[in-house]
N, C-alpha and C positions, 0 to 999 in steps of 0.2 A: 189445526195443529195436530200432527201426528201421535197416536198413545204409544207412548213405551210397555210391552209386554213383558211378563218377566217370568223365565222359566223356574217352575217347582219340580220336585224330583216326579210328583205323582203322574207328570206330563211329559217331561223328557229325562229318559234314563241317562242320557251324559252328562248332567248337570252333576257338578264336583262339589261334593257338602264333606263338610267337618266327620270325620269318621268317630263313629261312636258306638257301642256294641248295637244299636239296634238300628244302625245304616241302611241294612239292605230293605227293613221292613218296611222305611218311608218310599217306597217306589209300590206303585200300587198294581202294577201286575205282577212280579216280585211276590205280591200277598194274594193274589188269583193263583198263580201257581203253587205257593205253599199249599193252597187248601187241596190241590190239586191232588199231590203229593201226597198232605197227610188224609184224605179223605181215600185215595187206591190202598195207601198201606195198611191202612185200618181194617178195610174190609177184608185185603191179601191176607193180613195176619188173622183175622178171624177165621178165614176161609180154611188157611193153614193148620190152625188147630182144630177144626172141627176134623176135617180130611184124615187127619194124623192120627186122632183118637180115635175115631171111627169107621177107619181101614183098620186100625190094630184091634177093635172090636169083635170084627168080623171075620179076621186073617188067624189074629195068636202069632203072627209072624214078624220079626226082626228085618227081615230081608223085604217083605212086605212094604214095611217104613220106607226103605234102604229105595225100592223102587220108586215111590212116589219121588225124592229127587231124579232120580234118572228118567225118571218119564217126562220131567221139565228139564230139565238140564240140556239133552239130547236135542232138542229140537232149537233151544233157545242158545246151545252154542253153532250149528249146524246152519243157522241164519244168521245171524249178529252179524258176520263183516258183509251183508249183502244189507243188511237190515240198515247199516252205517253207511253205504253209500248213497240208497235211497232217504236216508234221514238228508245226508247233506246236497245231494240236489232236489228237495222236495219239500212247498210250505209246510211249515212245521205244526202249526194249528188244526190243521185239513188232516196232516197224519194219527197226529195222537186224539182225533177223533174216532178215526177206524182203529186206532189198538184199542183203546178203551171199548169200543162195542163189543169187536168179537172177544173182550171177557168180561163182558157183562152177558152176552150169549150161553159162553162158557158156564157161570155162575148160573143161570137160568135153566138152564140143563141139568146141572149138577141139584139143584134143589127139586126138578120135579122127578130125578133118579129118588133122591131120599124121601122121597114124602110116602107117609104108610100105603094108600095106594099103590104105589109102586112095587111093593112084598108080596101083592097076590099075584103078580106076571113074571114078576125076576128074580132069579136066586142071588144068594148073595157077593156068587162069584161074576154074575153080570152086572151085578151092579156095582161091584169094585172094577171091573172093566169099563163099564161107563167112565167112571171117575178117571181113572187113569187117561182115557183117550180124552178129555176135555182139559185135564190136567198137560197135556200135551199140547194142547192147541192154545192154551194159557202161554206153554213155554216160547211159541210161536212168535204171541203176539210180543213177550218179553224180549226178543232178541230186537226187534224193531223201539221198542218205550225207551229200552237204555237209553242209546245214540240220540233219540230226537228230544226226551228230555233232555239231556244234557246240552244239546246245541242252543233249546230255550233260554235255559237259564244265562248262560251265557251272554246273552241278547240282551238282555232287561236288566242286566248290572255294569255296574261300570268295572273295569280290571283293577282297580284300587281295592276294592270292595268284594273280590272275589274270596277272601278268606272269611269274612266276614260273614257271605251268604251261603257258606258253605255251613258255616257249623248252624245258620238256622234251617238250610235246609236239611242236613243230616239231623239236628233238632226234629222238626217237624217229622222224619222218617221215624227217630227213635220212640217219641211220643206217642207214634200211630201205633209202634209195636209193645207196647206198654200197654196200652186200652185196647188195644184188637184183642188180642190172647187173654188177656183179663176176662172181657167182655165175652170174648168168645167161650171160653171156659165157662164159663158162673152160666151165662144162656144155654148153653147147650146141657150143661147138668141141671137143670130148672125147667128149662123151656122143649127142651127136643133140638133134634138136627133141622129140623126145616122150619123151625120159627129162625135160628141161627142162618139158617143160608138164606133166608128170605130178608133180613138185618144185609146181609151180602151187597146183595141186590140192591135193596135200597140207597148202600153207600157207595157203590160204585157211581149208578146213577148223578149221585152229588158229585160226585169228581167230575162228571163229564159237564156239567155245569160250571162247575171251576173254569174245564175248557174252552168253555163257551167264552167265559167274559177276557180269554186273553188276546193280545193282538194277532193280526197277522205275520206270520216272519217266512219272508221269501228267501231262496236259497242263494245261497252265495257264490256257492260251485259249481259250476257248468260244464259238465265232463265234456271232452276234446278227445277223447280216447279211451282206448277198450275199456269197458267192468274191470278186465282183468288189472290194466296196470293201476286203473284207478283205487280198486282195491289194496295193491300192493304196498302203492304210495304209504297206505296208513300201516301197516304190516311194516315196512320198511323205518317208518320215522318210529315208532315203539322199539324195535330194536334197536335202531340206533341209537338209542337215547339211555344213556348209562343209568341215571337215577329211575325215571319212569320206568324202566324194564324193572328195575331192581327193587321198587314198590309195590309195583304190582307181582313179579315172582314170591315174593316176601308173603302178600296177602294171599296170593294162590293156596302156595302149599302150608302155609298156618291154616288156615279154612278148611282145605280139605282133608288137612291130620286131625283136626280141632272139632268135628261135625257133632257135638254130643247133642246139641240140641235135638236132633235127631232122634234119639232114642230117649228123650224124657215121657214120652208115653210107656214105657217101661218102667222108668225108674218110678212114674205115678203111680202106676197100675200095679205092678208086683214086687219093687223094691221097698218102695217109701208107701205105699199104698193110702195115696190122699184122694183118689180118684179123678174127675174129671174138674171140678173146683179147684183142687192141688195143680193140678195140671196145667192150667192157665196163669195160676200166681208164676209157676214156676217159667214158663214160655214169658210174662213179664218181666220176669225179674232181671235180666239181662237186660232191658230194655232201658228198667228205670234206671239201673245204673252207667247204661247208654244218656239218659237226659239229663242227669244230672251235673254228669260230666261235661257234656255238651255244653249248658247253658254256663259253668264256670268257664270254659273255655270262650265262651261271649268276652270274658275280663282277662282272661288267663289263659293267654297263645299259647300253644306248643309249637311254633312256627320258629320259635328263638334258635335253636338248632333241630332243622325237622329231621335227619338223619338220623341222629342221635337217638331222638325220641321218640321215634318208629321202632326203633329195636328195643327199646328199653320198654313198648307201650306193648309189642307181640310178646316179647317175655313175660311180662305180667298176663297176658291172656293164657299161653301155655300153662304158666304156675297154676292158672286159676281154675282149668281143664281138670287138669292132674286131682288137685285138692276136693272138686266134685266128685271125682268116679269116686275118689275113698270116703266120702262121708256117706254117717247113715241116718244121720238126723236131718228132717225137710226143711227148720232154720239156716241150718248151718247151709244146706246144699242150697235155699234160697240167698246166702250172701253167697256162695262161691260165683252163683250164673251173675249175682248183680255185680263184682268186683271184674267176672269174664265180660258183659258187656263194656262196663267202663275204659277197662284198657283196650278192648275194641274198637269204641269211638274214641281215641285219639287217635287209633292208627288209621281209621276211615278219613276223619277228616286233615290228616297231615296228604296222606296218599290224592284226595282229591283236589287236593289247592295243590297240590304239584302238577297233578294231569291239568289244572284248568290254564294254570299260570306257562307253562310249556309247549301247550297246544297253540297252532296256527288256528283262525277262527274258520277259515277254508278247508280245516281238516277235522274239525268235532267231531263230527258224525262217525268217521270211520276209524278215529284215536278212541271215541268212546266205544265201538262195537267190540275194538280188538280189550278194552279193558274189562267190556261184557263177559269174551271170553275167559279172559283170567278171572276175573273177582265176582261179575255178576250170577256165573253159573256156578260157581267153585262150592256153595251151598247147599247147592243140589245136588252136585258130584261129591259134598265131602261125608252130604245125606247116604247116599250109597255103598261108600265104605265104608262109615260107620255101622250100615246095615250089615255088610258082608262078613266086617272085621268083629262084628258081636255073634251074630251068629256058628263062627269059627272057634273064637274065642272066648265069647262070655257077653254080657253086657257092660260090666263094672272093669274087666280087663281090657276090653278094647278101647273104653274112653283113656283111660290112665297111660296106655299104648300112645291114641292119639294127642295124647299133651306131649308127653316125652319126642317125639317127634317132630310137632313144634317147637320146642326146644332145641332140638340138634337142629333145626331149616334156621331159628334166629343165628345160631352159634357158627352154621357154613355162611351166611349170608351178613354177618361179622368179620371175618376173616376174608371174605373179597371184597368189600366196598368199607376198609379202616378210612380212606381218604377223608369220605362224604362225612365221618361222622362232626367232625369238627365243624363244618360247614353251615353260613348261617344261609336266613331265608335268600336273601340277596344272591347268594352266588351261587344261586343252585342252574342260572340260564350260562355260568361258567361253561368252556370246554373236559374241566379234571370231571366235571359232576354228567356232562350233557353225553359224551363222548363215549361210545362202548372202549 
């Protein structure tokens, strides 16, 4: 007599279970790639604060900062829609085994640049050039991670369930960036810079083990014709696409007026003067009220009119820009970065249940590269204005500059899309919402 088999989610991701805020977790590679996830952004964000504190160290310079995003940005917008066609005709496992090397590479470099040995051969102007050129080749492999992460996840959830794994995957991002800069901060004022970048190393490593235990996912798309128009293809459906343009335009130029993060090595160092300790809570604090938000969001959609609530969610990030540059106590400017992340992740994860839910599965890789371009670098570019625009202007005028700013991009970006805001989740694959 034949046994009847009976599928669980941890074995096949299409099986359709009772939706409940912790859905996506019961699929068990789903939870291979969270570690995934949260174990790169851990290290990136440690990485981030050591790099930040310790170029401004060595520099005194504003603009200094300002470059460190441009020396990622540039390379990691500059690949992205190539880096998005190769995610979509190429296993995806196989791929994000060679990103995560070359920056773990990257990372190994960069700690044997800082270790005291290193001060009797190199001055300090090579060794912020080191940093720089690796930090470049990081941004490299970043234009290729978007696209194929994203094509992953996609794989291992069922489309019911895309909202769902989004706020844990955006979760599990926020979390990393909560304990990385914590972590990183508090180590590197205790420990040194290369106990810190050696913690790096270590954590990368673990992600790539993450990588290890997930499946194979073979590519879907089998190009027929040129790079070029394949490329377009994806170029083409982003523009055409009324809401998706208008999500990501929205995240763009908020980010890139919004960059204060940026310059909190300043504000530790010679405003608020908490040093390298302060400086970590403060690279946190944005984070935790990224996680916390998130994890209500587990119970508490904002998906009920996501239009609405994008605008209403970058307003509250603007306001909370503004309300940092003018404070002068480390409390208070610790809840303004926690209240800026919070309204951050709503707008992250309404913007990314819209790109998941609108994208063709044929077309991931090159809808997420062109999103890279908008959103994923727009941190590193908004890093370099805010370098440029402090050093013109001030430190404390430029941020207060860049909220204001974000403010008038919510208030133009209200006034062309009044349609959408009324709009529930439902009708956002409508033609008034899809339709330039």
């Amino acid at each position: 007599m034949p046994v009847k088999t009976v599928s669980v989610p941890d074995e096949d991701p299409k099986t359709t279970i009772k939706p409940d805020p912790f859905a996506a977790l019961r699929f068990k590679e789903f939870r291979s790639y969270l570690a995934m996830r949260f174990f790169l952004t851990f290290a990136y964000q440690m990485q981030a604060v050591i790099l930040g504190y310790h170029i401004y160290q060595l520099t005194k310079s504003a603009l200094a900062l300002g470059m460190i995003g441009l020396a990622e940005a540039i390379p990691s917008i500059g690949i992205a829609l190539y880096g998005g066609y190769v995610a979509d005709k190429s296993e995806k496992k196989r791929l994000l085994l060679i990103i995560f090397t070359v920056m773990l590479v990257c990372s190994i470099v960069m700690l044997l640049a800082t270790l005291p040995v290193a001060n009797r051969y190199l001055s300090s102007s090579h060794i912020v050039l080191i940093l720089y050129v690796m930090i470049f080749f990081i941004g490299l492999a970043r234009g290729f991670y978007g696209p194929t992460a994203f094509s992953v996840m996609t794989r291992i959830i069922p489309r019911e369930l895309y909202p769902n794994s989004s706020t844990w995957n955006s979760s599990a991002y926020q979390t990393a960036s909560v304990l990385g800069p914590l972590a990183g901060g508090l180590i590197f004022d205790r420990l040194g810079i290369s106990i810190t970048f050696s913690l790096v190393v270590i954590f990368i490593t673990t992600a790539i083990v993450a990588i290890i235990m997930l499946n194979k996912h073979e590519p879907e798309f089998v190009p027929k014709e040129s790079i070029y128009k394949s490329l377009s293809e994806g170029i083409s459906f982003v523009f055409g696409n009324r809401m998706l343009l208008g999500a990501l335009s929205l995240d763009l130029f908020s980010v890139f007026f919004g960059g204060a993060v940026a310059l909190l090595p300043i504000f530790a160092n010679d405003i608020l003067k908490v040093g390298a300790g302060g400086f970590g809570l403060m690279r946190a604090a944005d984070s935790v009220g990224a996680v916390l938000t998130m994890l209500a969001m587990t119970r508490f959609s904002p998906m009920g009119k996501p239009w609405r609530n994008l605008l209403v969610a970058v307003t509250g990030f603007g306001i909370s820009i503004i309300c940092f540059g003018f404070s002068k106590n480390f409390y208070l400017s610790l809840f303004f970065l926690f209240s800026l992340g919070a309204f951050d992740s709503v707008s992250v994860l309404i913007r990314s249940t819209i790109m998941q839910l609108l994208t063709p599965d044929q077309m991931r890789g090159r809808v997420s590269a062109v999103n890279s371009m908008f959103i994923g670098s727009s941190n590193e570019i908004g890093a370099f204005e805010s370098g440029v625009a402090a050093r013109i202007m001030g430190t404390v005028t430029s941020v207060i500059f860049g909220g204001s700013m974000t403010l008038i991009v919510v208030l133009t970006t209200f006034l062309k899309t009044k349609k959408l805001v009324p709009m529930q989740l439902n009708e956002i694959n409508t033609p008034e919402a899809t339709k330039g």
